[in-house]
N, CA, C and O atoms as a Tinker XYZ file with bonds, in Angstrom:
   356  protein
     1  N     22.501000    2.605000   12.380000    73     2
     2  CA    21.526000    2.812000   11.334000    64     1     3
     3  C     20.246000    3.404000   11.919000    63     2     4     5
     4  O     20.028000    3.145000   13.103000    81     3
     5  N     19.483000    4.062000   11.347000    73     3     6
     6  CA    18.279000    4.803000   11.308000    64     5     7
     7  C     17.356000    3.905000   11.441000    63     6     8     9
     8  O     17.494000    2.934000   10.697000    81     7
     9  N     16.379000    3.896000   12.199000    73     7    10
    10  CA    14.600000    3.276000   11.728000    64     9    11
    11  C     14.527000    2.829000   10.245000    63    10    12    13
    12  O     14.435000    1.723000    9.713000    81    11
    13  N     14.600000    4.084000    9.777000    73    11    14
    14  CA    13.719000    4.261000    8.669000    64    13    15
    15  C     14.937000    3.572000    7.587000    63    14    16    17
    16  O     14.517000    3.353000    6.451000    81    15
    17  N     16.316000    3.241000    7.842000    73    15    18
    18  CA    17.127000    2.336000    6.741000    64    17    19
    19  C     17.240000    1.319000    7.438000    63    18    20    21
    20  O     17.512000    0.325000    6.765000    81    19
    21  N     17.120000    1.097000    8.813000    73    19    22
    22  CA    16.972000   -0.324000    8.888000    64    21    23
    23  C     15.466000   -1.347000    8.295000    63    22    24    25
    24  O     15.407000   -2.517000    7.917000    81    23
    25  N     14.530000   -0.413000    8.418000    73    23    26
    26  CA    12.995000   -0.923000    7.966000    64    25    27
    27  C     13.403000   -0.999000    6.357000    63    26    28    29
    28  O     12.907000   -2.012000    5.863000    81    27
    29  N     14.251000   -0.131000    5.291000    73    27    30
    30  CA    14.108000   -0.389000    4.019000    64    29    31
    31  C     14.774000   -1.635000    4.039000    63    30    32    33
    32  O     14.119000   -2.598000    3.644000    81    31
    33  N     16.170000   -1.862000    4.491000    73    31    34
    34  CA    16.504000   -3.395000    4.720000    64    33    35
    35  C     16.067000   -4.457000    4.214000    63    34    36    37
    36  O     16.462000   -5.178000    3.297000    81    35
    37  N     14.832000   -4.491000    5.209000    73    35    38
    38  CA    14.062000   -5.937000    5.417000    64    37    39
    39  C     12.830000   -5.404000    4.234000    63    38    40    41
    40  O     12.065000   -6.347000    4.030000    81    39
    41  N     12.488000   -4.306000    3.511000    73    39    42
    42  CA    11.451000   -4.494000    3.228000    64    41    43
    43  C     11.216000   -2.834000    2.114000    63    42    44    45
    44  O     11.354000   -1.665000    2.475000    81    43
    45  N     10.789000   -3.446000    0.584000    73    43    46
    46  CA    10.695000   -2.519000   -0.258000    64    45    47
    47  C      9.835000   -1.252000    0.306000    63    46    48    49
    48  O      8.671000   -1.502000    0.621000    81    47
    49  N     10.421000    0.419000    0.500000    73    47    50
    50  CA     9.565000    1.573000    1.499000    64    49    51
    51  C      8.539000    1.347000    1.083000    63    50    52    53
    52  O      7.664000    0.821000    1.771000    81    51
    53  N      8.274000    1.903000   -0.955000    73    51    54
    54  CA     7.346000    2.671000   -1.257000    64    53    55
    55  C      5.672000    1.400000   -1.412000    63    54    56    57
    56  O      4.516000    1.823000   -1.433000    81    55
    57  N      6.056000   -0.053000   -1.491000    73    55    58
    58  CA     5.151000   -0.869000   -1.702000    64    57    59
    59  C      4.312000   -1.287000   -0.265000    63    58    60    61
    60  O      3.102000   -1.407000   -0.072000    81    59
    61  N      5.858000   -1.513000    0.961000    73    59    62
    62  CA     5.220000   -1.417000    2.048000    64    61    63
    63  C      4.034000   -0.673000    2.703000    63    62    64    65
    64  O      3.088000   -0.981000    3.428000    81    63
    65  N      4.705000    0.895000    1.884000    73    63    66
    66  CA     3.919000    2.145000    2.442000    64    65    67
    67  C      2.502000    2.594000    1.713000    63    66    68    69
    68  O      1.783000    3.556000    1.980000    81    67
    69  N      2.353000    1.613000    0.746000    73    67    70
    70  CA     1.122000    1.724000    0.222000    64    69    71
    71  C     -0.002000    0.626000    0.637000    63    70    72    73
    72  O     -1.207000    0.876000    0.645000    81    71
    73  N      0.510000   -0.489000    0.945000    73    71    74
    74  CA    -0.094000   -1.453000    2.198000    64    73    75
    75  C     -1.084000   -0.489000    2.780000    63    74    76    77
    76  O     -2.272000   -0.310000    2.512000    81    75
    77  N      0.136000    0.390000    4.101000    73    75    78
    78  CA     0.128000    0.834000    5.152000    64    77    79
    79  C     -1.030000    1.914000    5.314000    63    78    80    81
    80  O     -1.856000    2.033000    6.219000    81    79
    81  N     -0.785000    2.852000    3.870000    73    79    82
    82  CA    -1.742000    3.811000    3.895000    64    81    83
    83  C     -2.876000    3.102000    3.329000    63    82    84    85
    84  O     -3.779000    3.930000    3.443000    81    83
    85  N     -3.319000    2.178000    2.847000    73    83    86
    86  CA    -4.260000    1.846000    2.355000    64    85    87
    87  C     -5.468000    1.321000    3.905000    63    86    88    89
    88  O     -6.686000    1.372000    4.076000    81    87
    89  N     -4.319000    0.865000    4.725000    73    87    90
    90  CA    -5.109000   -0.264000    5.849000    64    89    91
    91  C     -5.555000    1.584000    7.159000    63    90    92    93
    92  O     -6.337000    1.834000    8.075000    81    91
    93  N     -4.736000    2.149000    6.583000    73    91    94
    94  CA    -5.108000    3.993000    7.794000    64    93    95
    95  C     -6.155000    4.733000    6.582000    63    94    96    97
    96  O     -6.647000    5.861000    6.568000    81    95
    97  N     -6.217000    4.083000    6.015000    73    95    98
    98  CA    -7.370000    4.701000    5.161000    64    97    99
    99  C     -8.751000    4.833000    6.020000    63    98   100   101
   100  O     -8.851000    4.121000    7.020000    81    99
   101  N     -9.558000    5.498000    5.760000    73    99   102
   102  CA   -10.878000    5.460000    6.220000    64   101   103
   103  C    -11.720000    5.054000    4.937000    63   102   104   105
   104  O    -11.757000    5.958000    4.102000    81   103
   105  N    -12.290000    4.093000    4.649000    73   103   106
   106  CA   -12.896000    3.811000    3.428000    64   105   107
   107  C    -12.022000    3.546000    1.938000    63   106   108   109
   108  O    -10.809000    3.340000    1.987000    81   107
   109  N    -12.638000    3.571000    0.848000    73   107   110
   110  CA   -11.519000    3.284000   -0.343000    64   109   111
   111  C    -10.439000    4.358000   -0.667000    63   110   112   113
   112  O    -10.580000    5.334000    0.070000    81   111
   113  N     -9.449000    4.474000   -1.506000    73   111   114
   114  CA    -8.631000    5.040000   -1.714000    64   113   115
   115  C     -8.402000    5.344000   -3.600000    63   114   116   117
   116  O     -8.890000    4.417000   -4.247000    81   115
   117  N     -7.954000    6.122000   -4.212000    73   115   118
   118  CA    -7.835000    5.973000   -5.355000    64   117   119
   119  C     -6.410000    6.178000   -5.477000    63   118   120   121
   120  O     -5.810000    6.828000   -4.621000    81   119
   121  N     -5.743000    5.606000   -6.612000    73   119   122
   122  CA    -4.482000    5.084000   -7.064000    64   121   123
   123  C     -4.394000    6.682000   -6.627000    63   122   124   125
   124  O     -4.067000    6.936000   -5.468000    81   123
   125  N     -4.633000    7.571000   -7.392000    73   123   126
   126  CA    -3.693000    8.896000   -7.483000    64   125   127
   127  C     -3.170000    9.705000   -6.032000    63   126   128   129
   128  O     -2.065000   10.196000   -5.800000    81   127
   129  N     -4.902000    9.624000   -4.802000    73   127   130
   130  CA    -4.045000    9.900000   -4.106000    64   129   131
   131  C     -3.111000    9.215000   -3.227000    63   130   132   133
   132  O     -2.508000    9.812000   -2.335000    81   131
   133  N     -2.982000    7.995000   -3.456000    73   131   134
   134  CA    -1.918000    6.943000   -3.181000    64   133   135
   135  C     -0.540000    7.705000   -2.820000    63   134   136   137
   136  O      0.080000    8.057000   -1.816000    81   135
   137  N     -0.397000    7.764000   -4.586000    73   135   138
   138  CA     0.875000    8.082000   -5.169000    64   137   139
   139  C      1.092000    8.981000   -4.859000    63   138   140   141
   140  O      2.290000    9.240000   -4.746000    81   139
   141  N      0.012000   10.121000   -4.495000    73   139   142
   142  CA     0.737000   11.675000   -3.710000    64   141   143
   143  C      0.967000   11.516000   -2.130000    63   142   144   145
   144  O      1.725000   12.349000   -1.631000    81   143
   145  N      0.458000   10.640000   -1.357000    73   143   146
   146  CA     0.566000   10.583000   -0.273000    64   145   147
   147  C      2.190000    9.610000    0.222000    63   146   148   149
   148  O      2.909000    9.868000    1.187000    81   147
   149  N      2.348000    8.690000   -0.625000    73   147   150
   150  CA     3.886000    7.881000   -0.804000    64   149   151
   151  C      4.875000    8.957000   -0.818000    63   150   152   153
   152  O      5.835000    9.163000   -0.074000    81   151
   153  N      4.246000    9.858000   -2.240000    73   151   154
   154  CA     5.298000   10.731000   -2.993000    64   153   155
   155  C      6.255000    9.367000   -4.177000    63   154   156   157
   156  O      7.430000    9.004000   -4.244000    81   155
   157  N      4.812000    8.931000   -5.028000    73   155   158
   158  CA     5.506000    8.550000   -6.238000    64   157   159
   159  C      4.745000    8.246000   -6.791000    63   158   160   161
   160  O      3.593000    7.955000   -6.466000    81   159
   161  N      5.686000    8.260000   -8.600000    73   159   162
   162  CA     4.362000    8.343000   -9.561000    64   161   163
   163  C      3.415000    7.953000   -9.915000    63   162   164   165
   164  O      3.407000    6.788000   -9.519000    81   163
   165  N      2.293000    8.187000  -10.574000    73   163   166
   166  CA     0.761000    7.274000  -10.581000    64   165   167
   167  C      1.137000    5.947000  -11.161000    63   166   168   169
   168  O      1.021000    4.806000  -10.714000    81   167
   169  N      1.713000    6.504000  -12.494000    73   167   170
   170  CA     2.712000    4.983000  -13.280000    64   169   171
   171  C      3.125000    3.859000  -12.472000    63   170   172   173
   172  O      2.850000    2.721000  -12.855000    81   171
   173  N      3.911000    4.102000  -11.126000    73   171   174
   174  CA     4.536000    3.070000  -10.945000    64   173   175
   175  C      3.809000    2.586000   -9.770000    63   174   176   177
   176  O      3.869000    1.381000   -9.523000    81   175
   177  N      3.078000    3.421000   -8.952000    73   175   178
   178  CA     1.787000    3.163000   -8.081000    64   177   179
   179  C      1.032000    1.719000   -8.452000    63   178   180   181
   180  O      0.786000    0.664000   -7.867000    81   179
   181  N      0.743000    2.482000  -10.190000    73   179   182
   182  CA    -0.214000    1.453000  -10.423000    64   181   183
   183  C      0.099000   -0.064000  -11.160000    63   182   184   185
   184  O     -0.650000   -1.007000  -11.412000    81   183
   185  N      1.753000    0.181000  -11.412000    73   183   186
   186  CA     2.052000   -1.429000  -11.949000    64   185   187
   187  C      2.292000   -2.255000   -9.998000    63   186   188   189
   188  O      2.009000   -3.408000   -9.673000    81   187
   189  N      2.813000   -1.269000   -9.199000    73   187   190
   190  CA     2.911000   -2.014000   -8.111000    64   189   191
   191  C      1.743000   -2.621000   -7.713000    63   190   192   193
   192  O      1.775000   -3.842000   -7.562000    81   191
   193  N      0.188000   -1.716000   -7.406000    73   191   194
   194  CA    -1.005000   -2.416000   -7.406000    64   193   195
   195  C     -1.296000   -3.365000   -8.064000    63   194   196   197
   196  O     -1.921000   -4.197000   -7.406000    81   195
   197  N     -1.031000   -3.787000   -9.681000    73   195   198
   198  CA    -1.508000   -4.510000  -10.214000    64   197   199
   199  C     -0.902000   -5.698000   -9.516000    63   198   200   201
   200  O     -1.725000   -6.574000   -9.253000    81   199
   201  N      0.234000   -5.918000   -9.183000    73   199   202
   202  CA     0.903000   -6.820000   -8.303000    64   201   203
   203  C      0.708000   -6.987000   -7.461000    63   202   204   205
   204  O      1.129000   -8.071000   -7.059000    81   203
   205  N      0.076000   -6.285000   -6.639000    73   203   206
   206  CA    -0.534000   -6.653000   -5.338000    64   205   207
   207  C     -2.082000   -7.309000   -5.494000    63   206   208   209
   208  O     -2.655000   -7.871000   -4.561000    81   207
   209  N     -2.565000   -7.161000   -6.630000    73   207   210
   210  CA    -3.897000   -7.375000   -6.937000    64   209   211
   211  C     -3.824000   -8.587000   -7.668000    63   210   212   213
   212  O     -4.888000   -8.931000   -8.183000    81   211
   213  N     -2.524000   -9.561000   -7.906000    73   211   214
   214  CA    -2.734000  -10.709000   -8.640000    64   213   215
   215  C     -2.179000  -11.646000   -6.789000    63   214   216   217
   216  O     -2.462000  -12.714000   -6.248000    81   215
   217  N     -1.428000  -10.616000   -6.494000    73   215   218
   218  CA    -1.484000  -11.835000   -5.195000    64   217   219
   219  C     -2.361000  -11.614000   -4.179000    63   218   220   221
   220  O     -2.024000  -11.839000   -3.017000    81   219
   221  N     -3.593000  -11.144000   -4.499000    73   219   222
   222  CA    -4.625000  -11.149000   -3.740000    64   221   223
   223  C     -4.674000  -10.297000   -2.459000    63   222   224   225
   224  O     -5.364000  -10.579000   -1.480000    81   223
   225  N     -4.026000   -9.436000   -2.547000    73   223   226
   226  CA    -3.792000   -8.619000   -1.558000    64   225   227
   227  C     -4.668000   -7.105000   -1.579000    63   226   228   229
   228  O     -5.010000   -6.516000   -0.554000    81   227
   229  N     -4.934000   -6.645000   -2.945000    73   227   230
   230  CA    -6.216000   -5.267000   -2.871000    64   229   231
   231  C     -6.989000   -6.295000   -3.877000    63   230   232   233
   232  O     -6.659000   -7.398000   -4.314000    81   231
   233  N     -8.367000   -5.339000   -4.105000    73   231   234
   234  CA    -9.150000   -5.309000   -4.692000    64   233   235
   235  C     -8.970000   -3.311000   -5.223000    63   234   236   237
   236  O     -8.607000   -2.238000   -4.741000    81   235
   237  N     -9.621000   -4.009000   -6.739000    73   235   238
   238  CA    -9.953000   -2.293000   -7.533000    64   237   239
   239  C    -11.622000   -2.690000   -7.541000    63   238   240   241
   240  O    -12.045000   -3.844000   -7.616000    81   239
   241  N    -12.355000   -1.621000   -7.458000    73   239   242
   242  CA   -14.011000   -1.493000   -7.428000    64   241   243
   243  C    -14.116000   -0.280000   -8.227000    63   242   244   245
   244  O    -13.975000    0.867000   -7.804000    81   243
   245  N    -14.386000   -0.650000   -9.463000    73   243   246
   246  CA   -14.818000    0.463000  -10.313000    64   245   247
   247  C    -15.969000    1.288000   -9.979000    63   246   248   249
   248  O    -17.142000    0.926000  -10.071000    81   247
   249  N    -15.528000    2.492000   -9.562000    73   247   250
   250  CA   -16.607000    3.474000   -9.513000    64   249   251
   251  C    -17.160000    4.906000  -11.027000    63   250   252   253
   252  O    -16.868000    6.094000  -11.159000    81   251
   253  N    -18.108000    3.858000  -11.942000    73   251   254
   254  CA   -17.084000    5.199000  -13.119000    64   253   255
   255  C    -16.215000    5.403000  -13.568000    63   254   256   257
   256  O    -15.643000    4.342000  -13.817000    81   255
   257  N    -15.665000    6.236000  -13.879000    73   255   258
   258  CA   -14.273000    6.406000  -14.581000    64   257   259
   259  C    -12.717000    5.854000  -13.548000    63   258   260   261
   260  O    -11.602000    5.383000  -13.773000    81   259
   261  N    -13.326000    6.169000  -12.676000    73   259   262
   262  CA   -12.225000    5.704000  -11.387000    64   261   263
   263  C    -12.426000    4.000000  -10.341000    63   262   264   265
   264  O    -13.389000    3.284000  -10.069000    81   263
   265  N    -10.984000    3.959000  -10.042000    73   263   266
   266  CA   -10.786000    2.498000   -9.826000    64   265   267
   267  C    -10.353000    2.665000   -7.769000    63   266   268   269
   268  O     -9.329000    2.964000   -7.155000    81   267
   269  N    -12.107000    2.189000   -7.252000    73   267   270
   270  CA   -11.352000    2.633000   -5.545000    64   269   271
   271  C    -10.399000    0.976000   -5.122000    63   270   272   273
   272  O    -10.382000   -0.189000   -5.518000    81   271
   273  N     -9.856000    1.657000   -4.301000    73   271   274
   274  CA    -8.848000    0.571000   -3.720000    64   273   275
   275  C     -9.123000    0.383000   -2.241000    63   274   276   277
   276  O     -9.111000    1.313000   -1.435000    81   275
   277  N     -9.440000   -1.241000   -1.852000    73   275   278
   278  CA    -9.517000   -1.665000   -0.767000    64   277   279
   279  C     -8.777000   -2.665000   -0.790000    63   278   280   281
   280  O     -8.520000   -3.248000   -1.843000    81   279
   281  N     -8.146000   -3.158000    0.780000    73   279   282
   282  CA    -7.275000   -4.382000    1.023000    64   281   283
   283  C     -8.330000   -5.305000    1.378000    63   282   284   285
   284  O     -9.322000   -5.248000    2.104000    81   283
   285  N     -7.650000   -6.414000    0.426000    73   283   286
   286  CA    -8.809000   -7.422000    0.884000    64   285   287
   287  C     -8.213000   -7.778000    2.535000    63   286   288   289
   288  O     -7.574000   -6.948000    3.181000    81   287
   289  N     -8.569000   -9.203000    3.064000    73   287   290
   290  CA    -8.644000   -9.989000    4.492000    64   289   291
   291  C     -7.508000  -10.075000    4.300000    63   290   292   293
   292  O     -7.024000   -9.685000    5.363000    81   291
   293  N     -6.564000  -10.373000    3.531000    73   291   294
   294  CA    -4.877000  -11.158000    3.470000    64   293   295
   295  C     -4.178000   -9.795000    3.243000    63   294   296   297
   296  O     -3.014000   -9.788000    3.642000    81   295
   297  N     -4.558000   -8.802000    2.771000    73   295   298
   298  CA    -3.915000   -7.920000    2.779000    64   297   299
   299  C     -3.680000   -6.706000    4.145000    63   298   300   301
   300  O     -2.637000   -6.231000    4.594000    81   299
   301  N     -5.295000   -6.452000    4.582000    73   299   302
   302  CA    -5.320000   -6.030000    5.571000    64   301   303
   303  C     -4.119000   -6.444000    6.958000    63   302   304   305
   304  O     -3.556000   -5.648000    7.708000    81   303
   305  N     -4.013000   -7.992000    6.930000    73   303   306
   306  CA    -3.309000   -8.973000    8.057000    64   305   307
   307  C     -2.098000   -8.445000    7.424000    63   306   308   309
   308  O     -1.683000   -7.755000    8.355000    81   307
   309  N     -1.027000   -8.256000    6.237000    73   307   310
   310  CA    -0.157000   -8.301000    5.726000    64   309   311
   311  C     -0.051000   -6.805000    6.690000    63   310   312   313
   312  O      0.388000   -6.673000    7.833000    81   311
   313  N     -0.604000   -5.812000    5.795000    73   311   314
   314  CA    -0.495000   -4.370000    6.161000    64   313   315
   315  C     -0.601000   -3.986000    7.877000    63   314   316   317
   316  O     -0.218000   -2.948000    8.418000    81   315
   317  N     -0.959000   -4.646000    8.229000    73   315   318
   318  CA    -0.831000   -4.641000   10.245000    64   317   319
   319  C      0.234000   -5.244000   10.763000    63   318   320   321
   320  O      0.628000   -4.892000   11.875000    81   319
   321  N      0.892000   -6.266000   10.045000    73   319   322
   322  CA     1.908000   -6.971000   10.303000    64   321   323
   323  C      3.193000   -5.536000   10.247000    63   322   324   325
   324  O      3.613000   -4.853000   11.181000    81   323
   325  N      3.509000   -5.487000    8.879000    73   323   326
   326  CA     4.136000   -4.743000    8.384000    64   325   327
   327  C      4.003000   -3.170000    9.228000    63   326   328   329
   328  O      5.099000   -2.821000    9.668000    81   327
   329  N      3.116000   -2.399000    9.458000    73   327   330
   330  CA     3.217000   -1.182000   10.224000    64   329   331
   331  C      3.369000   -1.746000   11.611000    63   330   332   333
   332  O      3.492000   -0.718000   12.277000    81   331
   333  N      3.458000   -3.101000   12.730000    73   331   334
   334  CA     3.799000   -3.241000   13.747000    64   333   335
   335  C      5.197000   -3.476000   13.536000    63   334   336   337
   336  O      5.785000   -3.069000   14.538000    81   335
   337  N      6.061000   -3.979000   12.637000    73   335   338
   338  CA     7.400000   -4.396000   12.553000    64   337   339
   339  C      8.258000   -3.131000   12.437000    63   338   340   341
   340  O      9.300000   -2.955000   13.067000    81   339
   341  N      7.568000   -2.038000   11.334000    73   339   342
   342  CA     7.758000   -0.821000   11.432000    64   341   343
   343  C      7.889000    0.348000   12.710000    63   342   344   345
   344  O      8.608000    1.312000   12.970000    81   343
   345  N      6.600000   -0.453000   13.394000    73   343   346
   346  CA     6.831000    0.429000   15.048000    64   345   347
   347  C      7.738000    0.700000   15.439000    63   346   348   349
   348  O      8.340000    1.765000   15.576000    81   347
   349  N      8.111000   -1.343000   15.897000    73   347   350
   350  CA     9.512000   -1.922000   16.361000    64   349   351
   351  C     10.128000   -0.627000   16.283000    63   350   352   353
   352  O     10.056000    0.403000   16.953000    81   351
   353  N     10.959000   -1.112000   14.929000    73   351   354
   354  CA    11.903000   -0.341000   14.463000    64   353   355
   355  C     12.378000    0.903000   14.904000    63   354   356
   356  O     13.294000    1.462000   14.302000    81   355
């Protein structure tokens, strides 16, 4: 098996990988370019966030019309975990 199907295995790509890019972010992020940087839709971007945002894992900070995205402390630890297991791999 591959890296990249042994890592889906143990662990959903596209939710992992929004962790991931969120914690290589430099500052906040907005849902949309999330979803272009994953390569998936804003729609499902943003029901996955909302799920990550009831288990305390981002914060949304309304800026205006737009919603920036930061990992909180538990998420950040989650998202470092997760891109070192990924290394592994």
């Amino acid at each position: 098996m591959q890296n990249k199907e042994i890592f889906n295995v143990f662990f959903r790509e596209k939710p992992a990988m929004m962790l991931v890019g969120l914690k290589n972010a430099k500052g906040g992020v907005y849902a949309s370019s999330l979803a272009k940087s994953i390569d998936c839709t804003y729609s499902h971007v943003v029901k996955i966030l909302q799920e990550m945002q009831k288990a305390g894992l981002i914060n949304f900070e309304k800026q205006g019309r737009l919603k920036l995205l930061t990992l909180t402390k538990t998420g950040n630890e989650v998202a470092e975990h997760i891109d070192s297991i990924r290394n592994v791999l």
